[in-house]
C-alpha positions in Angstrom: -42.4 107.6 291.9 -42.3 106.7 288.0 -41.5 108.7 285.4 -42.5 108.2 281.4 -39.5 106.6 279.5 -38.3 109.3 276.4 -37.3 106.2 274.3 -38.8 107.1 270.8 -37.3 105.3 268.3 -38.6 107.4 265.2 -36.0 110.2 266.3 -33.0 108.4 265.3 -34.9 107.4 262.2 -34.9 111.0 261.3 -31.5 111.9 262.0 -30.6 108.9 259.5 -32.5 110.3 256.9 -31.6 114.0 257.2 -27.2 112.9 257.1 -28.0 111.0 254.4 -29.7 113.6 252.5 -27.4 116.0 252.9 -24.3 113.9 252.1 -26.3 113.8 248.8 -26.3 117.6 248.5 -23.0 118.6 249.9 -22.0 119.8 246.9 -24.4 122.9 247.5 -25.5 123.2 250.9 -25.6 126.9 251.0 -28.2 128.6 249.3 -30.2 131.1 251.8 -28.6 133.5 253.8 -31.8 134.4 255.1 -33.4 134.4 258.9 -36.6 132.6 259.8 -38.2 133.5 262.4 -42.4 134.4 263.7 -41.8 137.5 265.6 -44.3 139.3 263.0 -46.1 141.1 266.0 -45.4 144.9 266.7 -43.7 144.7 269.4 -41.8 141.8 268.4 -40.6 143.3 264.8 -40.0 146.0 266.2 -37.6 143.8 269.0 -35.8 142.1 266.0 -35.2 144.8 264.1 -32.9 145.8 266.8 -30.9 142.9 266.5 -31.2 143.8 262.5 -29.6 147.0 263.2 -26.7 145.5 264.9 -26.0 142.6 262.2 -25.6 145.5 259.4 -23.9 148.0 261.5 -21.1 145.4 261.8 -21.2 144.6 257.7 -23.7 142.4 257.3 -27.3 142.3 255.2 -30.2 140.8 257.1 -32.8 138.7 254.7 -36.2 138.4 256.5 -38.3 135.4 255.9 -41.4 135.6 258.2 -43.6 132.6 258.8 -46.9 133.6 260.6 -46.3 130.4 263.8 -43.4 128.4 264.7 -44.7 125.3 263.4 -44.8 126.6 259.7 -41.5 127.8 260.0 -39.5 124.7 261.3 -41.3 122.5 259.1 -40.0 125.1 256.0 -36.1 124.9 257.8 -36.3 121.2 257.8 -37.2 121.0 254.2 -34.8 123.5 252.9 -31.9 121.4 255.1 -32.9 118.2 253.1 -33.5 120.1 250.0 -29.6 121.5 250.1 -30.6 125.7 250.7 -30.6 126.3 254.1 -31.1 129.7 255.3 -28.9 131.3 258.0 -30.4 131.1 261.2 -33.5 130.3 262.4 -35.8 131.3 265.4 -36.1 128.7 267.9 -37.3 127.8 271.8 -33.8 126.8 272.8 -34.0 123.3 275.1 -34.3 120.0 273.6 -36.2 120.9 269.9 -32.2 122.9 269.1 -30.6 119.4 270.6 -32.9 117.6 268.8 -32.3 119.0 265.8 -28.7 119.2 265.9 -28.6 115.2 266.7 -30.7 114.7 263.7 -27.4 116.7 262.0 -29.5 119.5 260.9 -27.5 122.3 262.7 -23.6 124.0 262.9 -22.3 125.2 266.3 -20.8 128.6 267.0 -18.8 127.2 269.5 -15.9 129.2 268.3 -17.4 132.7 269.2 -19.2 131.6 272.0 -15.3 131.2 273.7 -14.2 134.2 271.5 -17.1 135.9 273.4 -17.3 134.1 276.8 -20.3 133.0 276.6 -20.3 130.7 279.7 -19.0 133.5 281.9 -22.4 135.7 280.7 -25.1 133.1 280.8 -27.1 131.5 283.3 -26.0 127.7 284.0 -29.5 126.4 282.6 -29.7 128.9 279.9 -25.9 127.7 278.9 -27.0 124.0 278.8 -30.3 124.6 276.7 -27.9 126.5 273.9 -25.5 123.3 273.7 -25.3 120.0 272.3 -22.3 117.7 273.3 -20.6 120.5 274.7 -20.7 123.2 272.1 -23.2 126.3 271.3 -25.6 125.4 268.8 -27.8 128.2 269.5 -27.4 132.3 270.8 -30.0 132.4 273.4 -31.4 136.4 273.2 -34.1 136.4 275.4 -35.3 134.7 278.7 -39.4 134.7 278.1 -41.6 134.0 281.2 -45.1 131.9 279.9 -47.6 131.9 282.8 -49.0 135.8 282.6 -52.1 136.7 283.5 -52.7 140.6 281.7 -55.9 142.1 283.3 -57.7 145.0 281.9 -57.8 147.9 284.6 -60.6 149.9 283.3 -62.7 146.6 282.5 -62.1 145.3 286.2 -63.4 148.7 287.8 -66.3 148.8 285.3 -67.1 146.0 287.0 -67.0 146.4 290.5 -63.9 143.8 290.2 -60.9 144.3 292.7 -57.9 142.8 291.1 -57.8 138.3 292.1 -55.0 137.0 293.6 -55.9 134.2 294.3 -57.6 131.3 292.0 -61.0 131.5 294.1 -61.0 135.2 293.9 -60.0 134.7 290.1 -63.5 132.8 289.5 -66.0 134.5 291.7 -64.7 137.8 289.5 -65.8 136.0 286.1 -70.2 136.0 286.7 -69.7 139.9 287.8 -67.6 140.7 284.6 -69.5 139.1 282.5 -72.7 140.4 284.1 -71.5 144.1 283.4 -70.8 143.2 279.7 -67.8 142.3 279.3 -65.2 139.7 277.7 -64.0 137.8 281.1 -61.5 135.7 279.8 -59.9 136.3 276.4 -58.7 133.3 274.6 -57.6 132.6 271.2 -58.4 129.3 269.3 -54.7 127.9 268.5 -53.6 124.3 270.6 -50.7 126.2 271.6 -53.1 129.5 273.2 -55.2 126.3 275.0 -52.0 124.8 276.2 -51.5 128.3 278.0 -54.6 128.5 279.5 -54.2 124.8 280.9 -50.8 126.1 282.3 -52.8 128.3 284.7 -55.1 126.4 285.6 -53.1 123.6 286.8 -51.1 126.1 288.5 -54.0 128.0 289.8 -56.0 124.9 290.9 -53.1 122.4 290.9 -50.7 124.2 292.6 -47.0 125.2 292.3 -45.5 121.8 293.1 -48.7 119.8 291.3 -47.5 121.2 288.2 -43.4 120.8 288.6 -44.2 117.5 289.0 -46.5 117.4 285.8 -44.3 118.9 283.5 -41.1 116.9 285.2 -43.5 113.6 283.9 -44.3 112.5 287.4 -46.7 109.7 286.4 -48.2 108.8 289.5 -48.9 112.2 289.9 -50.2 113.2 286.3 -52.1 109.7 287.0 -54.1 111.5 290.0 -57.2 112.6 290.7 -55.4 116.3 291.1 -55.2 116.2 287.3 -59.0 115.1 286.8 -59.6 118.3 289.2 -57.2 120.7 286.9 -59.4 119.5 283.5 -62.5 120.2 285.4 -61.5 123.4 286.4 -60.4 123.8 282.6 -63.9 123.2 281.5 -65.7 126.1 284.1 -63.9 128.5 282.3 -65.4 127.9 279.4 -68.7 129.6 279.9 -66.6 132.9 280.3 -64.9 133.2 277.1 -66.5 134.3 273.8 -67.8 132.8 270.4 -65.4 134.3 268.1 -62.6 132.6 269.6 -61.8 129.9 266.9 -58.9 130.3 265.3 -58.5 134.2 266.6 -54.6 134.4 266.9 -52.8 135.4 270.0 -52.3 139.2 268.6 -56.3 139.6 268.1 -57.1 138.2 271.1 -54.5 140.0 272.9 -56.1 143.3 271.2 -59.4 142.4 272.9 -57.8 143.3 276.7 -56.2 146.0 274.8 -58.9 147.7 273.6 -60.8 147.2 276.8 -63.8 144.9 275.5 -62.3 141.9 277.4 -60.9 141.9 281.2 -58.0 139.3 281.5 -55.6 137.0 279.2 -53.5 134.5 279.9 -50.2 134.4 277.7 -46.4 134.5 277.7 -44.1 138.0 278.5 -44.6 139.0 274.6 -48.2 140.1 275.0 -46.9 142.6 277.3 -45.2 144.6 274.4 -48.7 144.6 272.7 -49.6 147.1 275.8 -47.1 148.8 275.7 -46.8 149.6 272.0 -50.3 150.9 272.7 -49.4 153.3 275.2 -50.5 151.5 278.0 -48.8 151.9 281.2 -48.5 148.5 283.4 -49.9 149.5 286.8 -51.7 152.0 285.3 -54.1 150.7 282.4 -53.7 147.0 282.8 -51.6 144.4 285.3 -49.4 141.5 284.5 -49.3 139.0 287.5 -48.3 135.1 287.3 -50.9 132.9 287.5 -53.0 133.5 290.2 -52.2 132.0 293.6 -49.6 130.0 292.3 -46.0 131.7 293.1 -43.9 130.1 290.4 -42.6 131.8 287.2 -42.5 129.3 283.8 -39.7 129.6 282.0 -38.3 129.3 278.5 -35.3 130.6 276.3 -36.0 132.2 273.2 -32.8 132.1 270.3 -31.6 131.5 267.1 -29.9 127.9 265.7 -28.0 127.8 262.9 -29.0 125.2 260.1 -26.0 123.1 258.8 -23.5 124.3 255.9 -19.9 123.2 255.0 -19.4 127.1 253.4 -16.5 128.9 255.8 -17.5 131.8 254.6 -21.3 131.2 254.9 -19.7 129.5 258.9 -18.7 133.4 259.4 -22.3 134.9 258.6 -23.7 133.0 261.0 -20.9 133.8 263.4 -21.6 137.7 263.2 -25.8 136.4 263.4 -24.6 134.9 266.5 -22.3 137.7 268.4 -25.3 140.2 266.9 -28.0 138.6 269.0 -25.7 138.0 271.9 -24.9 141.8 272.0 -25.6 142.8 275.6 -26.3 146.7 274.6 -28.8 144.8 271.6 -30.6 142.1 273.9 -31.7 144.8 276.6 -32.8 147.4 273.8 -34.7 144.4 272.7 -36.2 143.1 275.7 -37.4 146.4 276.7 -39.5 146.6 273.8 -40.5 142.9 273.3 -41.2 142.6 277.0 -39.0 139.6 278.0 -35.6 139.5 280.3 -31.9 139.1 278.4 -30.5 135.9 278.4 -27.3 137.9 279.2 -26.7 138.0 283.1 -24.7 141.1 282.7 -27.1 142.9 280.5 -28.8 145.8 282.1 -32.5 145.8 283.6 -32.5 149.4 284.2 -35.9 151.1 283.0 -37.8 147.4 282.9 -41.3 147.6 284.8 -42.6 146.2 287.6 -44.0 142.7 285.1 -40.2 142.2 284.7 -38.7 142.8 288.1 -41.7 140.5 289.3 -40.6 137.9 287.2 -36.6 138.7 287.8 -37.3 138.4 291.5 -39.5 135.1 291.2 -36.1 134.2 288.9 -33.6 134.4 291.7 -35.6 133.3 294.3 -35.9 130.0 292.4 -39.3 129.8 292.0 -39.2 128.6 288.4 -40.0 125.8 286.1 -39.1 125.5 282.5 -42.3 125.3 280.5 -43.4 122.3 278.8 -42.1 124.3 275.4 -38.2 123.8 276.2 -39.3 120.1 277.3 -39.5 116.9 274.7 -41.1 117.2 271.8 -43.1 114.0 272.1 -44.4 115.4 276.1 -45.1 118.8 274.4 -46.8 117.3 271.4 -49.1 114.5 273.7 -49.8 117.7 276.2 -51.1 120.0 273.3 -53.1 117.1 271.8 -54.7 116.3 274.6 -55.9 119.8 275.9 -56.7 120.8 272.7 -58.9 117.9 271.9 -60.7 118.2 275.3 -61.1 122.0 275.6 -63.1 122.0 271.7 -65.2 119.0 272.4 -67.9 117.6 275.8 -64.4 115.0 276.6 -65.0 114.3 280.1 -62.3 115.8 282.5 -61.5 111.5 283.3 -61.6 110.8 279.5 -58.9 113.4 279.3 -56.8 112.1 282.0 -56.5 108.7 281.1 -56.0 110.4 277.4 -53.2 111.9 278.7 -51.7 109.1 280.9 -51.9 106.7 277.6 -50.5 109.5 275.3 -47.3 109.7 277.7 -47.2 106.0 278.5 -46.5 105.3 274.2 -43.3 107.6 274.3 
């Protein structure tokens, strides 16, 4: 079966550009000190500040510069790089935007405390090979993040006569009977990245498990199927059950809405699960968090920090202490706990995590996984996002979408 070729010429284009431009400003490549990140969510500031905590309590000061979504903050990095004042660190999905990044020449490895630390004794084989690039640590992976979650409103669901779906059949024939008792069914916000999500699930739900591997592994025959006409169409019935105010509604506001009990389920990553719980909600209790229904398989991806380029030693040591800081094995299950994701660390504790987490640990070790499109290609992820989003806010047919999608992947 064929696969789509990852030749993309305009990459190496880049990395031309960005050695270039900083040969030009070598002379004063250090100007920052700072760390960019987006985890500006309760749960998720509250998460960093533990790593924060760590840092100073080993010497060092911490300089926060929050950017409100991922996008807005790389594109910031990249222009600081060129422009010769690159911060410290940066927050990133470690996989093959970090590699990218540091073949463009836009990144240092910490290499040296990474065997100073054993680093390959403490982390997962995959997790260790997402954090490299030609053999050395360009990145601290902190946390292991599980995508495909389906949170589910407790109260909302007994309101409305609603037994909890396990299945993707049960799943729909709960939606009318939600909705009919007045209710939210299915919150969704009205970023590409939220409708990506929701696709996830679906083509898990009415894809299946090994429908989706293959998707994601760019299986063309298979993308180029009439399972992935079915998956859009089953996109589209959802539509009916979601509500009017969701354009532009970030992932925290419509998180709030399950929260608050006006809506009964959402579908997002592990980090909505901190939302609940920084509300006193108790998993089990006042709401659920099961993978996508039916499906069986956990989605994966790494969540760390990379460390944009500098010549400085001393400025080299900084973001050595950022990196043994966030690799902390005391710091990264303090963290999870309250963030709601899994340490990267394979020797960092688990005691105390709830049933969401040991689901996902056991799904994890069972091999049952997939990493998410997120870790993947940029030019996949980018063509994937595109396309859903473009379908999901217009009448695109679920065939127009396919072939969309098959041409999209086809141009890489």
């Amino acid at each position: 079966m064929s696969k789509f070729k990852q030749q993309r010429p305009a990459k190496f284009t880049l990395a031309g550009l960005v050695a270039a431009t900083m040969l030009a400003f070598a002379p004063n490549l250090w100007a920052g000190g700072d760390v960019v990140h987006w985890w500006v969510g309760d749960a998720e500031s509250k998460a960093l500040k533990v790593i924060v905590d760590e840092f100073e309590r080993s010497g060092g000061k911490w300089v926060d510069t929050p950017h409100n979504d991922s996008e807005a903050a790389h594109a910031s990095v990249k222009s600081r790089v060129i422009g010769g004042k690159p911060p410290a660190a940066v927050l990133m999905v470690v996989g093959a935007t970090s590699q990218e990044w540091a073949k463009a020449g836009m990144l240092n490895d910490v290499d040296s405390v990474a065997k100073a630390e054993n680093w390959d004794e403490v982390l997962p084989d995959g997790v260790a090979s997402a954090s490299k690039q030609d053999g050395k640590y360009i990145a601290a992976p902190v946390f292991i993040s599980t995508v495909n979650w389906r949170y589910a409103s407790l109260s909302v669901l007994q309101s409305a006569g609603v037994d909890e779906p396990m299945s993707w059949g049960a799943f729909m024939t709960s939606l009318p009977r939600i909705q009919k008792a007045g209710y939210i069914p299915i919150a969704m916000g009205g970023q590409d990245w939220q409708e990506t999500l929701l696709f996830d699930h679906v083509a898990l739900g009415a894809g299946g498990a090994q429908y989706f591997r293959e998707l994601l592994d760019g299986n063309m025959d298979t993308i180029d199927s009439d399972d992935t006409t079915r998956v859009f169409s089953a996109m589209r019935a959802l539509e009916p059950y979601t509500d009017a105010g969701k354009a532009g509604r970030s992932w925290g506001d419509t998180n709030n809405l399950v929260i608050s009990g006006k809506a009964a389920y959402f579908f997002m990553g592990d980090w909505a699960k901190g939302g609940f719980l920084q509300a006193k909600k108790n998993p089990g209790k006042d709401f659920s968090c099961e993978i996508s229904p039916g499906s069986g398989m956990v989605l994966t991806a790494v969540d760390g920090f990379a460390f944009p380029k500098t010549s400085s030693s001393s400025d080299q040591a900084t973001q050595g202490a950022l990196a043994s800081a966030m690799m902390n094995k005391e710091v990264q299950t303090k963290a999870a706990l309250i963030k709601g994701a899994l340490p990267a660390r394979t020797d960092a504790s688990t005691e105390g995590f709830d049933h969401c987490s040991q689901n996902a640990l056991s799904l994890l070790a069972s091999g049952s996984a997939a990493l998410h499109w997120n870790v993947r290609d940029s030019g996949f992820k980018g063509v994937l996002k595109d396309v859903v989003s473009q379908f999901w806010n217009s009448d695109m047919s679920a065939e127009k979408a396919r072939k969309m999608l098959v041409d999209g992947l086809k141009q890489l």
